[in-house]
N, C-alpha and C positions, 0 to 999 in steps of 0.2 A: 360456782366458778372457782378453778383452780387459784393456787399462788400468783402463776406464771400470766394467767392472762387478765389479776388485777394489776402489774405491772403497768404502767402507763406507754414504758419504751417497747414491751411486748404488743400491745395494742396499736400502737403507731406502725412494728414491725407489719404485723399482720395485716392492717389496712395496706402496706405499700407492697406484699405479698399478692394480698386480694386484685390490686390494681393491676398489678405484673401479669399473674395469672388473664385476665379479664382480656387484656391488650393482648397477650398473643393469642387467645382465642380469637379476636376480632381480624390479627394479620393473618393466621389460618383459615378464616374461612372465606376473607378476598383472595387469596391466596390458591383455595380449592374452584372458585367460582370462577378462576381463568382470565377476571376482569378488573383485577384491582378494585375492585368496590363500584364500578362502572356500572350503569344501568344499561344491558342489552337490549332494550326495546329506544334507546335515545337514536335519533336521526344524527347522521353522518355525511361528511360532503368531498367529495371529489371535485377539484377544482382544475379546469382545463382553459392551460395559454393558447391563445389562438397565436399564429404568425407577429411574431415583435419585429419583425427587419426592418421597419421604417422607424421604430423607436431607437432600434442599434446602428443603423446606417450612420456610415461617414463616408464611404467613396462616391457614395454616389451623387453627393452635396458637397461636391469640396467647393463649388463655388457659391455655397447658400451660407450665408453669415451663421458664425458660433453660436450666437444668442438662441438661433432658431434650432439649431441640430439639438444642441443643450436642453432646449425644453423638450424635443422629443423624447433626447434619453428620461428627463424626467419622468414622462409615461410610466416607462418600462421600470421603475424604481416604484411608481406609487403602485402598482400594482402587485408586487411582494413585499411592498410595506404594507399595503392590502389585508395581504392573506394573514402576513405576522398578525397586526392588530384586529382581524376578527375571527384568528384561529381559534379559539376559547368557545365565541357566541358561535357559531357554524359549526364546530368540534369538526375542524379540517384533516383527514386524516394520509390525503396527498396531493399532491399539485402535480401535473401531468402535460409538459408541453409537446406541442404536436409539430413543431419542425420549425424550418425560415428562422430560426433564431438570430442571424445576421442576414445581411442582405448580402456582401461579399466574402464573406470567410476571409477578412480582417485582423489584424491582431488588435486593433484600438475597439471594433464593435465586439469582440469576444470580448477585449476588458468593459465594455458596458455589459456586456450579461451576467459576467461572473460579480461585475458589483451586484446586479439587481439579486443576483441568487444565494450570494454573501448574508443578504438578510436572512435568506430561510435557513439557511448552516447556523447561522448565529441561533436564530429561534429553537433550532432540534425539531425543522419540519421537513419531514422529509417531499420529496421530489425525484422524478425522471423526463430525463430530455430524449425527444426521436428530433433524429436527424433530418433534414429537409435538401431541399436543391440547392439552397442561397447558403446554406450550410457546408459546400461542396464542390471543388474543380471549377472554381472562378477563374476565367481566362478566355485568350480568343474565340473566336468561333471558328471553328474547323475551316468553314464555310465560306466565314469574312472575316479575316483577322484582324480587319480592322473595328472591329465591335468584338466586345466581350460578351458571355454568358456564365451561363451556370450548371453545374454538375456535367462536364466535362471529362473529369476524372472523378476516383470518389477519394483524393487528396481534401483531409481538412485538417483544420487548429483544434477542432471539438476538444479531441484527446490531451492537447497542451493547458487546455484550460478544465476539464470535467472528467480525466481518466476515470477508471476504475478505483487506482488508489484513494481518490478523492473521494469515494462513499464506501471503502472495505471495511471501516470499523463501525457502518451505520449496522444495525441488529433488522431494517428493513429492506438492505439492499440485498436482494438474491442472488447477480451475478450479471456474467456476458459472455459474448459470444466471441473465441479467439484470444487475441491480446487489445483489443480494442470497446470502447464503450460505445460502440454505432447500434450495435443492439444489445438490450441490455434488459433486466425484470426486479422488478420491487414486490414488496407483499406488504398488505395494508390490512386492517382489520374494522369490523363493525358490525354491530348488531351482535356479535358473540360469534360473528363466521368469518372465515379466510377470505381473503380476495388476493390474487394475482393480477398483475400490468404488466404485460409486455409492448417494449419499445424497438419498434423497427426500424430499419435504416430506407431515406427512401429507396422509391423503386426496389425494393428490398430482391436479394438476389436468391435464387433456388437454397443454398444451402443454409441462409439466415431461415426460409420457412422451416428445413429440416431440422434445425436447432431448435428455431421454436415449437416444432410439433414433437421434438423429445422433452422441451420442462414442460407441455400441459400432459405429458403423460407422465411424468414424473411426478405432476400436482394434482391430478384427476379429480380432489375434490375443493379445490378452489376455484369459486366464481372468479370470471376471468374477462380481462380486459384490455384489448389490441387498441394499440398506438402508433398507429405510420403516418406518414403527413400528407402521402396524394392516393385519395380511396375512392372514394365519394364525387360526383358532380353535382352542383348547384340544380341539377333537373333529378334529382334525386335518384342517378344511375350510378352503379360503379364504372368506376374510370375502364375504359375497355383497352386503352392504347399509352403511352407516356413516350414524345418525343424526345427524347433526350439522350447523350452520348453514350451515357453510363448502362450498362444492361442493367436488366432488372425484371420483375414483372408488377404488370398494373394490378388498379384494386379488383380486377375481376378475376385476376390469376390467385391473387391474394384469397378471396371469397372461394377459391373454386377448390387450390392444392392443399386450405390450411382451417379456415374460420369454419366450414360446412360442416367438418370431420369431426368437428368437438364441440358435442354438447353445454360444455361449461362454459363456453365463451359467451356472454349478455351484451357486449356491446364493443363497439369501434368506431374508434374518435379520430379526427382525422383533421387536416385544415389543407391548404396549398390554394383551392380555388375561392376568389372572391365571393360571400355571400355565405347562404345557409341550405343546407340538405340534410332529408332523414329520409331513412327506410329502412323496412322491416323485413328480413329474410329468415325462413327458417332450415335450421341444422338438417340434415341427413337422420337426424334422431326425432325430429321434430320440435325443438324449442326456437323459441325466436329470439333473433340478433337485431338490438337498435344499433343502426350504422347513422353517425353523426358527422355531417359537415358542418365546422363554424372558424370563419375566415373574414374578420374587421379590417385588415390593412386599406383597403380603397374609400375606408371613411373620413371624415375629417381626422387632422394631427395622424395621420398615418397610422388610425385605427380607434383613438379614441378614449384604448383602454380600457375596452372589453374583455371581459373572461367570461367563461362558463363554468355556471355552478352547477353540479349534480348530488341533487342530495337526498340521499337514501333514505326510508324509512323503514324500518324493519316490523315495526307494528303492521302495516298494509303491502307490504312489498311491495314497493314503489317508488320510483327516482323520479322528482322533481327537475327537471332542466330548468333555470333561469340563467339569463343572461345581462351582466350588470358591469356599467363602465364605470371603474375604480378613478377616472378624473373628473367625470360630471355628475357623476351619482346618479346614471337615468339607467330604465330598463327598456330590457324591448321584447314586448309582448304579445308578438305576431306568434301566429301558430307553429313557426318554425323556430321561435326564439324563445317558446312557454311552451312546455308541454309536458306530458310525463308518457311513464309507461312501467309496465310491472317486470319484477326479477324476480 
């Protein structure tokens, strides 16, 4: 042994040498693995809001006592307090609401959403919102002015509260369509593969599909995953017609001008009608599309406080549907509320 490395301050050096060395080897090679040290075969969850407007409602209760409205919003807060405290055990990797986010496109029930969704900005979870009818041209009806409706015009507050600005420095928010956040797309990851979520505006209008069928060709190999809010009927058909002011087209127009054409797409989440719907359609290329109906609003507390969890496995290729209310801790495990199917 030399002079140098009976030194004692030599020997100290070189252990905290050894150790340096050692450590960046270990950030280089999560680093090369794409996954920060992440295990690619771990299960992953996609978490879908069904219709919250009875949680966010205030017009439509201006004569139902405080105490009562209050506990609905409550709902709508324990349910992204929810997701914050079981992000970790679920390895949540987006939360994806499917429209009705207010019941009248309010300025007071926008401020209940943007509290309940304050928690996930705070947590660094990400999330996308599709716009709905209640979300949209609340005002007389054409018809009877003396009664109001909904999506009338496609006038909302959405953007006063949820612009673009509000996720341009997020590293998962992919973009939008126009100067508007009405349609919009996120990118998630899991198992070690991309996933794409586009979010529609309802009744989504011809040139919202042509936007969206320029980023899935722009993303061709990201599993991919459409979010409008009226698709789907409870008799497990796409919606053939949509009565409403606003043009647009239904989810069969949807399925016919955009979802067929592109093999990537695995599935479309949807909410608007009361109840639960699935079915299975396959691509023009031939792979199958789960098309998911799940809409709580007509339950007790004005929904109860149901989500739907979809949770991926990448060992089996296979999504988990369960559906679990975040105020009673119960599940419901009817074949349309438990089920799986393969990606």
């Amino acid at each position: 042994m030399s002079a140098a490395f009976r030194s004692p301050s030599a020997i100290r050096s070189l252990i905290r040498n050894l150790s340096l060395v050692c450590l960046v080897a270990l950030l280089a090679g999560c680093a090369l693995s794409g996954q920060s040290g992440h295990d690619p075969t771990q299960p992953f969850t996609l978490v879908v809001m069904p219709d919250t407007q009875n949680y966010a409602d205030i017009r439509n209760r201006e004569k139902t006592p405080t105490e009562k409205r209050e506990a609905s919003h409550a709902i709508f807060y324990e349910q992204t307090e929810w997701i914050r405290d079981h992000a970790r055990e679920k390895n949540i990797v987006m939360v994806a609401h499917v429209g009705d986010v207010t019941q009248t496109d309010f300025p007071a029930e926008w401020d209940v959403a943007d509290r309940a969704f304050q928690t996930l900005d705070d947590a660094g979870i990400p999330y996308t919102i599709t716009l709905g009818n209640h979300d949209m041209g609340y005002g007389p009806n054409p018809k009877n002015p003396q009664s109001k409706i909904t999506a009338v015009t496609r006038d909302t507050l959405f953007n006063d509260y949820f612009p673009p600005a509000r996720f341009a420095d997020r590293p998962w928010y992919g973009g939008h369509m126009g100067t508007s956040n009405d349609n919009n797309y996120v990118f998630f990851q899991g198992g070690g593969e991309d996933f794409l979520l586009i979010s529609l505006e309802f009744k989504p209008r011809p040139e919202a599909l042509e936007w969206a069928d320029r980023i899935l060709r722009r993303y061709p190999n990201h599993k991919t995953i459409i979010s409008t809010h009226a698709y789907l009927l409870p008799d497990n058909q796409r919606q053939a017609d949509l009565n409403y002011y606003v043009d647009g087209l239904s989810g069969e127009a949807i399925w016919d001008q955009l979802i067929r054409r592109h093999d990537q797409i695995l599935a479309v989440i949807c909410g608007h009608h009361f109840g639960e719907g699935r079915l299975v359609s396959l691509t023009d290329g031939g792979k199958p599309v789960m098309q998911m109906l799940a809409d709580y609003q007509h339950l007790e507390k004005g929904g109860n406080g149901y989500l739907r969890l979809l949770r991926f496995d990448p060992a089996t290729r296979t999504v988990d549907v369960q559906t679990l209310s975040t105020h009673t801790g119960e599940t419901m495990d009817g074949e349309t509320s438990r089920f799986s199917f393969a990606y």
